[in-house]
N, C-alpha and C positions, 0 to 999 in steps of 0.2 A: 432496323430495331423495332421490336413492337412492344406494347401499349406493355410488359409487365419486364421490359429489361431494361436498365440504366449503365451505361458507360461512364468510367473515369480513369483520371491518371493511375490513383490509386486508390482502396477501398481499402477501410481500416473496420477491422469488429473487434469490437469493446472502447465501451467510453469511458474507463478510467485515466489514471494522470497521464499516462503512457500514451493511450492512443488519443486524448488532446494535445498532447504534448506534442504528438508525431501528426494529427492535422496540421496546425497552428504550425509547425517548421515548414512541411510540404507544400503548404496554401501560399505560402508568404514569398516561394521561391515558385511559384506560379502554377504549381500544382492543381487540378480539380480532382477535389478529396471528399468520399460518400465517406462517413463514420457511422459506424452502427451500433448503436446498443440496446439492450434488454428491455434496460427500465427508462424510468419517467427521466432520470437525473445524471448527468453526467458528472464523473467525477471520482468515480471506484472508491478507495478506500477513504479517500480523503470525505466525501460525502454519504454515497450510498453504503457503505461501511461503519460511518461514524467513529473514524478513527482520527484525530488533531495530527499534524503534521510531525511525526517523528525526525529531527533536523540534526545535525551537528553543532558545534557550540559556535561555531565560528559565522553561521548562515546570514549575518545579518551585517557585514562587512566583506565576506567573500562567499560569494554564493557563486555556484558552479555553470549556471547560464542567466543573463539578459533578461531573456524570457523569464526564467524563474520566478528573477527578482520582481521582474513587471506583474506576471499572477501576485505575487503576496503582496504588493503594494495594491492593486487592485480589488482588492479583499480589500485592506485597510481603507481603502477609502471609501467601500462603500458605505463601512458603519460612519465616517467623518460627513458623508453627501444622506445617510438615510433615517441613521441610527439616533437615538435621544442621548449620545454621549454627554456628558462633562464636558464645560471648557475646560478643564484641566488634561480630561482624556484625549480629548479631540485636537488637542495642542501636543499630544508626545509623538516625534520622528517614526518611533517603535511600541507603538500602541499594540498593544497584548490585549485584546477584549475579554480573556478568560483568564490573564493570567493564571494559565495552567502550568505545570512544570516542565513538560518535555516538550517547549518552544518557545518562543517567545513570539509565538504569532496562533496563539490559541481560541478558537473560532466557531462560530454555529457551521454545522456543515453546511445548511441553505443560503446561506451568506457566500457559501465558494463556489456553489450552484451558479449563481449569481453574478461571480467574477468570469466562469469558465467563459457563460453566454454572454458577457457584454467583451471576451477579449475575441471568440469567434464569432461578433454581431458583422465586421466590415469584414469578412470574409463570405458570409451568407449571402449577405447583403449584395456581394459584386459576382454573384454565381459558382463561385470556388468553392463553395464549402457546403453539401447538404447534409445535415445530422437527421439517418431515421432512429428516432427513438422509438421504443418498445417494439423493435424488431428482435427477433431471432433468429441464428444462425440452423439452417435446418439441414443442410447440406453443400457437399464442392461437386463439381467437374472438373478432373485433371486430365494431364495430358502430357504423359510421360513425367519428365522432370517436373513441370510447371500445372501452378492451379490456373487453369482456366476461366472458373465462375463461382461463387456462392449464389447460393441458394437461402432468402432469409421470409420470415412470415411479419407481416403487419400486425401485430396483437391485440390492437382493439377493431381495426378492419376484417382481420380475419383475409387476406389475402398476402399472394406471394409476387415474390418481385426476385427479378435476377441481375446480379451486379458484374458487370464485365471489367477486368482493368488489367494492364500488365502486369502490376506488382500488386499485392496483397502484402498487409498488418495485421499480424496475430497482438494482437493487448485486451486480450481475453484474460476474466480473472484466475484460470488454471489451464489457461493453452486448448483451450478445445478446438479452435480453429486445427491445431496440429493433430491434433487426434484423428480430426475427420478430413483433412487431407491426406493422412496417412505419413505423416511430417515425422521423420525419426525421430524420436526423443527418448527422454528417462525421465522417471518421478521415483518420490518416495529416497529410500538411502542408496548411495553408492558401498562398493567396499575396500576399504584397504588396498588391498590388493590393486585396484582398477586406480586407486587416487594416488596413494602411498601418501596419502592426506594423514596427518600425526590426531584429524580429533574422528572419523572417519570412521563405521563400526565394522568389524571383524570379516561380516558375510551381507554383500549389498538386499534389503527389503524394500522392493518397492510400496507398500502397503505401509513402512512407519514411518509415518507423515505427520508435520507438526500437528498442534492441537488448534481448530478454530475456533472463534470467537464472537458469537453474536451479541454486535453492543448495543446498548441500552443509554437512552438519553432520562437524566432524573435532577428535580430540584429537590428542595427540603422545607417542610412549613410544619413546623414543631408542634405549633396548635391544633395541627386537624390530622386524618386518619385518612389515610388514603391506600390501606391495603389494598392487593390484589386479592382475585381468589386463590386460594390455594393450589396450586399444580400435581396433576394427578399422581406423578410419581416423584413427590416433595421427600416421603420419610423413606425410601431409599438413596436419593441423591442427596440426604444431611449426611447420610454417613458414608456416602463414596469416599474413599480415599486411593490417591496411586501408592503402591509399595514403596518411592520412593520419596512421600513425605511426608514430613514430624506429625501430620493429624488430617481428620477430615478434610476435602475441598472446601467445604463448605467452614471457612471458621477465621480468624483474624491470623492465624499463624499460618506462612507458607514456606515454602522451600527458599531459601536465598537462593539470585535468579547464575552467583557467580561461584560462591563456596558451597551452595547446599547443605548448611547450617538452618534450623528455625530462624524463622525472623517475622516480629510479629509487624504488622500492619493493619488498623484498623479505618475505618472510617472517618472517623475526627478522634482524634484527641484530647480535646477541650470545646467546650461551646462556641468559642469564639473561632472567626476565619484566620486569627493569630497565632494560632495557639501552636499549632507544627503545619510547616510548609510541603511534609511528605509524609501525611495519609493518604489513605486513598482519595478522600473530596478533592485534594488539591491535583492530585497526578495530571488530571486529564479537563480541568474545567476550565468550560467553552464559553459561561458569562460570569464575571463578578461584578454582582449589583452596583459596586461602589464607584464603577467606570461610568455608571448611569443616570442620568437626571431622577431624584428622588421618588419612587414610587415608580417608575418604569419596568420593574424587576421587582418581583416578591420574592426571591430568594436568588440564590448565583445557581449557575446549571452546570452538570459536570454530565460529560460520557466517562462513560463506563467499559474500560476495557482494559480487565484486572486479571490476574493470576488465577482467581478464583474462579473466573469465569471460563476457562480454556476446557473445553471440551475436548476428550483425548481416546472417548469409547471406542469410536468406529473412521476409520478415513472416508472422504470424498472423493479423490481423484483416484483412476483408474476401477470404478467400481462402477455395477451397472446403476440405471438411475433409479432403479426403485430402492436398490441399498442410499445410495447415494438422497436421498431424497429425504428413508428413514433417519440419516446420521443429519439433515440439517434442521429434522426438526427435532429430533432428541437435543440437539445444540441452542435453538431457540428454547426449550422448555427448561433446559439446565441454566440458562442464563435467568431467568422468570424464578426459577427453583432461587438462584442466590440472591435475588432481590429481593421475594418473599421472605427469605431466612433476615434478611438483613433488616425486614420489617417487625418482625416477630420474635424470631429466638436470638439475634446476635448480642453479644454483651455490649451494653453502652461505657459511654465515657466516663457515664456519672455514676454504673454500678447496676442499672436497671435492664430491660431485655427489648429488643428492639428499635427501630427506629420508621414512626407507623405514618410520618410525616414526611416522608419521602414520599415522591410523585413521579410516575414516569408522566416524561414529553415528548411525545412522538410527534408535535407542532412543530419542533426540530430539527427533523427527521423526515417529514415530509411522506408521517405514517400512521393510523389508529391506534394503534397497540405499544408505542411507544420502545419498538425496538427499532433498530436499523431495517434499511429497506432489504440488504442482502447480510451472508454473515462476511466475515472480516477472514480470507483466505491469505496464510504466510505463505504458503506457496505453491506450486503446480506444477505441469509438466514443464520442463526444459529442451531448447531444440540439442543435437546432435551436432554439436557446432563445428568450424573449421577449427577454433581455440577454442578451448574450454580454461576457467579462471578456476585453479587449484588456493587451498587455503596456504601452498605455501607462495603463493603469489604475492599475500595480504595482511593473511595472521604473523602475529607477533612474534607468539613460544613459535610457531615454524619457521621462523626463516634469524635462527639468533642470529646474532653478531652485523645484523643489518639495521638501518637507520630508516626506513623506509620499504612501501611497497614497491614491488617490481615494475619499472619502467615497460611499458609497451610502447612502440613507435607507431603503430596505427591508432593509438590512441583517440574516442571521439569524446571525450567527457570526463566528468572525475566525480566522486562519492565518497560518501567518509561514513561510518555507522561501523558500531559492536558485529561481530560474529554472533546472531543473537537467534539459537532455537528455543522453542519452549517446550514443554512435555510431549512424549510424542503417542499416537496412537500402538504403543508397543510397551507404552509402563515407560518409557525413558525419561530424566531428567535432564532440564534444559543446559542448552552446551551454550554459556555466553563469557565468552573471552576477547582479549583484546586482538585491533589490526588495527592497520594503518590506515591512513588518506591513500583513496586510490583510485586508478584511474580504469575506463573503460573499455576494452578492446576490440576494436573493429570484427576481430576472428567472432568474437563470442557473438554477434549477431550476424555473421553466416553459415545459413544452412550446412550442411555437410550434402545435402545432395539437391534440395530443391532451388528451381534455379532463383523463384521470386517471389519468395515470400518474407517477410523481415519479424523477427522478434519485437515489441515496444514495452517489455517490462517485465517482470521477474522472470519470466520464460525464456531470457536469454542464456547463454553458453556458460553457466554457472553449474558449480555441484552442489547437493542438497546443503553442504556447509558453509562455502560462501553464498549459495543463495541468502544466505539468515545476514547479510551485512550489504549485499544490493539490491533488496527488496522492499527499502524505505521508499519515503513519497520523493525528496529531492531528486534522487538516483531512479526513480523512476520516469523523474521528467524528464532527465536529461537521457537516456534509455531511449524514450518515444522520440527527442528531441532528433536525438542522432539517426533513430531509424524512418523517421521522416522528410529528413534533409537529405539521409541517403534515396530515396525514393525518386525525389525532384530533381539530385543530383543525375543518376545515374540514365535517369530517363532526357534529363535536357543533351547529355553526353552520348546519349544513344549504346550505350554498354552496360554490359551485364552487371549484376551486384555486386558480384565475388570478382569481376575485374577490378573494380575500384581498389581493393584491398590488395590484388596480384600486381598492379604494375605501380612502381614507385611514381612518376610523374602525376597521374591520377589521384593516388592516396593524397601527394602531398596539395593537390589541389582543391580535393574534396576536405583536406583537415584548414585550409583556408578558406573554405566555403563556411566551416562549421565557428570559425573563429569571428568571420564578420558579421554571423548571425550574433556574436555577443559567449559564445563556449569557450570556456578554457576547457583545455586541454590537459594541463598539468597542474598539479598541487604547485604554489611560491616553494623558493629553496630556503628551507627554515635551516638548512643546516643538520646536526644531529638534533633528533627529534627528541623531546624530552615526555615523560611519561602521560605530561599533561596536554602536549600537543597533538600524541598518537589520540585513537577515538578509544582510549583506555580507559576514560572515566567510566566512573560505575553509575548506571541508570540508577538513580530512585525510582523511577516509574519507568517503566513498557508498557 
C-alpha cells in the first residue's frame, strides 16, 4: 500500500444520517469503516441542511432502532451537560429545546453536530472508525460487477487519497456515488405504466423532480433593522407564481399541501409566542427562549423550511454541473428573495409591511451568510433494486380494504411518514397523502447487478412516490442502520450481499443480528388501524 491509499472493511461516502447511521452499525459489529464527506459537518439534512427532525407521532415511545433513540437522547443531553437550560427545562424526560411542531425533539443543528461526534468518538478512538471530512468523491475503479476503489480529494490539503474495501456505501445526498460507478438507477418520475402506482404520472420524466430547499436559520428583535441587501432578482421572484397556485410564492397564502385549496399561513399571528401554535415561526423552531435561563436568548430561533421557499425552476440531479450549479444558486438567492420580502413588503399581523427585525443566524448553522451549509435535497437518484417499494405496498387509497402496509419477510426496519412530494420542477402540485407504518425491505437495498455496494438512504429501492414517505431522518437512520450491519454481517459470514437475502437460513440470522442491535422489525399489532394510527394526520408544518 503506498503513502496515498487506505484500506477498510468498508468505506461509506456521505456523512448524513444514513451513512452515520451505517458507520455506527458496521464499527460496532467490528467493522473498520473510512466515512467520507464534503463538508465541515456531519449530519445531512438533519444539520448541514438545517432541516429539525421530521418524526412520527409515536417516536418518543417506539422509536424504530436502539441506536435511534440513543442519538436523540444524546442531543438532549447535551443542552442538560452544556446548555443554560431552566430547572424546569432541564428536569423534563422529553425536553423539546425549540419546541418546534414537527417533533418533539426540535434542535440547533450544531447541537446534533455534536451528538453525531461524541457517539462516533469510542470508535475513532479504538481505530475503527476514520471520518475524512471535506473530501470529495472524485472518481471509482470498477471491476466488472464490483467497485474496486474511490477516488476522493482532501479540500483544504488539496491532495488525493484512494480508499480500497470490499463493499462500498452510497449515502450520498442524490446517489452520486451511483452515477459514477455507473450503478443502474432512476431519478426524477416513474410512469404508470412501469408502476401501475394509482398517484404515478401518465409518461415517466426524469427531469421532474421535487422542488429543493435552501434553509435559513433567523430570530426576531422587533426594535432593530436587520435588513439584508436587496437580491438582485427580488422584483421578478415577488411575483413568480407556479400555475398551480392561488397567488404569488412569495406571499402568506399557499396551496394546501393535501386538498390544494388556498390556505393562508403567515408568520405570527399575534405578537405573542401564544398566539397560534401553527404559523410559520412555530413550524420549525430550533430555541424557545423561555426553555432558557433569563437573558441567554434575545429572541427564540426558528429554521426555515417553508412552502414558500421550495424552489421548483430548474432540477439538480441528472444535469450537468454547471446547470446544476446555476439551479443551487438560483435556490439560495430565492430563499434570500423570501426573507427580504418578509422583511419589507410582507403584511404584518398588526396591519403594517414587513418585519425588519428579523435576523438571520448562521452562528447556527455553522455559516456567514446565515443560510445552510448545503440546500435541503428530497430526493436523488435510486438504485435498480432486486425489490423495488411500490405505493401500493404503503399508501392507503392504493391498497383499500387493507388494515395495514404490506408485510415483507426480509424485512430490516420500519418507518412511518406521509407520502409527501412538494411542487415539482414541471409546474406539479404537491402529492401528500396518506400510508401506513411500514416496514423496510431487504430487496430494496440490493443492487440489481452490482455485487458490493449498498444503498444508506433515500437512494434505496424506492419510486419517486414512495420515495416522498422513506426519505425522513428516522427512516433514514434506520436505512444506513441496516445497510451497515449488512456490510459487517456479510463480510464476517464471508458471502456475498444479495446471498444474505437469497438463502433463508442467512436472512433469518442476519434479521437476528439486526434485532440484538436494538431494530425492530415490525410495526406492534394494533389490530385494524384507525385513521389516527395510520401516518394519516395532516402536517401543519413540512
Amino acid at each position: 500500500m503506498n503513502a496515498t491509499e487506505r484500506i477498510a472493511d468498508v468505506v461509506i461516502i456521505g456523512g448524513g444520517l444514513g451513512g452515520v447511521s451505517a458507520t455506527l452499525a458496521a464499527a460496532r459489529l467490528g467493522s473498520k469503516v473510512i466515512l467520507v464527506e464534503e463538508l465541515d459537518w456531519l449530519g445531512g439534512q438533519l444539520t448541514s441542511q438545517a432541516v429539525p427532525p421530521d418524526e412520527y407521532p409515536w417516536i418518543e415511545y417506539l422509536t424504530a432502532s436502539q441506536s435511534y433513540a440513543t442519538f436523540r437522547e444524546t442531543i438532549r443531553n447535551y443542552y442538560r451537560r452544556h446548555m443554560p437550560l431552566t430547572d424546569v427545562a432541564r428536569a423534563r424526560v422529553r425536553l423539546n429545546p425549540g419546541q418546534g411542531n414537527v417533533s418533539s425533539l426540535c434542535h440547533e443543528p450544531w447541537v446534533a453536530v455534536k451528538a453525531i461526534d461524541e457517539l462516533l468518538a469510542p470508535h475513532v478512538a479504538a481505530g475503527r472508525v476514520t471520518v475524512l471530512r471535506r473530501h470529495r468523491l472524485l472518481k471509482t475503479e470498477t471491476d466488472g460487477d464490483r467497485i474496486r476503489a474511490v477516488h476522493v480529494r482532501d479540500l483544504g490539503a488539496d491532495t488525493k487519497l484512494v480508499l480500497i474495501a470490499p463493499i462500498f456505501v452510497d449515502a450520498t445526498e442524490i446517489g452520486d456515488l451511483l452515477e459514477m460507478a455507473k450503478v443502474e438507477h432512476v431519478f426524477g418520475a416513474e410512469a404508470q405504466s412501469q408502476t401501475n402506482e394509482l398517484h404515478a404520472l401518465p409518461e415517466a420524466d426524469p427531469f421532474d423532480q421535487q422542488a429543493i430547499t435552501w434553509c435559513l436559520a433567523a430570530d426576531y428583535l422587533p426594535d432593530e433593522d436587520h435588513t439584508i441587501d436587496k437580491p438582485t432578482d427580488y422584483e421578478r421572484l415577488k411575483t413568480l407564481q407556479l400555475d398551480c397556485w392561488p397567488g404569488p410564492q412569495l406571499s402568506w397564502t399557499l396551496s394546501d399541501f393535501v386538498t390544494h385549496q388556498p390556505r393562508e399561513r403567515p408568520l405570527f399571528v399575534g405578537p405573542t409566542d401564544t398566539d397560534s401554535l401553527y404559523d410559520l415561526w412555530h413550524a420549525r423552531r430550533i430555541a424557545y427562549r423561555q426553555n432558557f435561563e433569563p437573558g441567554s436568548y434575545a429572541s427564540d430561533i426558528t429554521l426555515a423550511n417553508w412552502p414558500q421557499m421550495d424552489y421548483w425552476e430548474k432540477p439538480v440531479v441528472g444535469v450537468s454541473p454547471e446547470a446544476q450549479a446555476l439551479a443551487l444558486e438560483e435556490s439560495r438567492q430565492f430563499s434570500l428573495a423570501f426573507f427580504y420580502w418578509m422583511q419589507t413588503d410582507a403584511p404584518r399581523h398588526d396591519g403594517g409591511h414587513g418585519y425588519r427585525g428579523l435576523r438571520l443566524r448562521g452562528d447556527v448553522l455553522g455559516t456567514a451568510d446565515g443560510l445552510a451549509k448545503q440546500a435541503y435535497y428530497r430526493e436523488g437518484r435510486r438504485i435498480r433494486a432486486e425489490f423495488t417499494v411500490l405505493e401500493q405496498h404503503i399508501g392507503v387509497a392504493a391498497r383499500p380494504g387493507e388494515t395495514g402496509a404490506e408485510h415483507f419477510s426480509d424485512s430490516v426496519g420500519i418507518g412511518a411518514y406521509r407520502i409527501d412530494l412538494h411542487p415539482s420542477t414541471r409546474g406539479r402540485n404537491t402529492v401528500d397523502i396518506d400510508s401506513f407504518p411500514f416496514q423496510i425491505p431487504l430487496g430494496a437495498l440490493i443492487p440489481a447487478r452490482v455485487e458490493n455496494l449498498l444503498p444508506a438512504c433515500k437512494n434505496l429501492g424506492t419510486t419517486r412516490i414512495t420515495n416522498g414517505a422513506y426519505r425522513e431522518h428516522a427512516t433514514e437512520w434506520s436505512i444506513g442502520e441496516a445497510a451497515g450491519t449488512l456490510a459487517a454481517f456479510s463480510l464476517a459470514r464471508k458471502q456475498p450481499l444479495r446471498a444474505v437475502r437469497a438463502d433463508k437460513d442467512l436472512l433469518g440470522d442476519f434479521q437476528r443480528t439486526l434485532e440484538l442491535q436494538g431494530v425492530l422489525l415490525a410495526w406492534p399489532s394494533f389490530g385494524a388501524l384507525t385513521p389516527v394510527q395510520r401516518v394519516g394526520y395532516k402536517h401543519a408544518n413540512r
